[in-house]
C-alpha positions in Angstrom: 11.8 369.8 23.0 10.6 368.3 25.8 7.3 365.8 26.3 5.7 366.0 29.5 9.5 366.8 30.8 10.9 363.9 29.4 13.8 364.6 26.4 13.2 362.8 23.3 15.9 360.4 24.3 13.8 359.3 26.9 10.6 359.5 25.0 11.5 356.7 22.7 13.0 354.6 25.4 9.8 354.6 26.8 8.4 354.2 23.0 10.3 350.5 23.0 10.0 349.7 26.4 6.7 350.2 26.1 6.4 348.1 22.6 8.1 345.9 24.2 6.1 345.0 27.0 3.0 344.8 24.9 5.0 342.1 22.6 5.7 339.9 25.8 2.4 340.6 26.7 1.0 338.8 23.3 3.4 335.9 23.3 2.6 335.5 27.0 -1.3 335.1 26.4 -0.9 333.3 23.0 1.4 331.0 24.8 -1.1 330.5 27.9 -3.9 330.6 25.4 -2.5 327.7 23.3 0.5 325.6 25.3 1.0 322.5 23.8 -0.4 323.0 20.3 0.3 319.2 19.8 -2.1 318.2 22.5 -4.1 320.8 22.5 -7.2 319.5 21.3 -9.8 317.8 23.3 -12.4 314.8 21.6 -16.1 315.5 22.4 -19.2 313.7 21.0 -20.6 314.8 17.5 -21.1 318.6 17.1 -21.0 321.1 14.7 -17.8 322.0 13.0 -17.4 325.5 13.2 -15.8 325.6 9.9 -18.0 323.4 7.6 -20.7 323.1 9.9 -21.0 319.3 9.7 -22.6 316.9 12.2 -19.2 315.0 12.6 -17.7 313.7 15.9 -15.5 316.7 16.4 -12.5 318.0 19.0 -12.7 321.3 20.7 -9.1 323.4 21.0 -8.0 323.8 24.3 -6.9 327.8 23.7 -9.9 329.5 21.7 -12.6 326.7 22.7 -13.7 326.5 19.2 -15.4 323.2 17.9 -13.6 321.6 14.6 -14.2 318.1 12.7 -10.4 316.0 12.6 -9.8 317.8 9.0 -10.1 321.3 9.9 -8.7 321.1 14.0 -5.4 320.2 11.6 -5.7 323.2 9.6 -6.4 325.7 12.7 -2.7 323.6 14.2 -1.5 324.4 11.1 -2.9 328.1 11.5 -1.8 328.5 14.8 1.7 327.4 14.0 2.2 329.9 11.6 0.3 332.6 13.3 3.2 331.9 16.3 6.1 332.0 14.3 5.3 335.2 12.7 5.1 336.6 16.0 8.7 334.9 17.1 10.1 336.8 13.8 8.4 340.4 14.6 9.4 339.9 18.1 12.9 338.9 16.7 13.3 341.5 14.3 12.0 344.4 16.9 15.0 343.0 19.6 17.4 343.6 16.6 16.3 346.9 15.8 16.5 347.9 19.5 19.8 346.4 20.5 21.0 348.4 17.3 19.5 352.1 18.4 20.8 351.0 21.8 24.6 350.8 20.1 24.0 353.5 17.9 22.6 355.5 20.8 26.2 354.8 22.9 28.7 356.1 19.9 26.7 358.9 19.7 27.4 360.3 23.5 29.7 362.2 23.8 33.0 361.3 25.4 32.1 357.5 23.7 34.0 358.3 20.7 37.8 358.4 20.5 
């Protein structure tokens, strides 16, 4: 069975390549978006927190633009952090998987096996 005259064999190779251009397309602009999570936060006069809403002098994140008070610009860090190592698993985890239908995709030529 053919799609659009492509065999299945290259119907999922486009499948991953495909999934994995759209993962390096989200690390990419999360990346970009937030660089240097350390330093990523920049002090402004008093403004509303966008979390508790307080009147506080407050810092605004360099990657969503978002105003926070000192308490809760440490828990979006925080946040982030996590959010960007879940992302370095998945995108671990999907390499894995790949590499090992790649391998499993080469015994199963023919002429491969002895």
């Amino acid at each position: 069975m053919t799609y659009y005259g492509l065999s299945h064999l290259d119907t999922r190779k486009l499948y991953l390549f495909s999934i994995t251009s759209i993962l390096s397309t989200l690390i990419h602009k999360y990346t970009h978006n937030h660089k240097n999570i350390q330093n990523m936060a920049i002090a402004t006069d008093k403004a509303h927190c966008i979390i508790c809403g307080k009147d506080k002098r407050s810092y605004k994140c360099g990657g969503c633009l978002q105003v926070f008070c000192f308490n809760h610009l440490v828990d979006h860090k925080q946040e982030l952090s996590k959010q960007f190592y879940e992302i370095e698993v998945n995108r671990d985890l999907f390499r894995q998987t790949t590499d090992l239908q790649k391998h499993c995709n080469s015994l199963s030529q023919p002429g491969l096996v002895g």
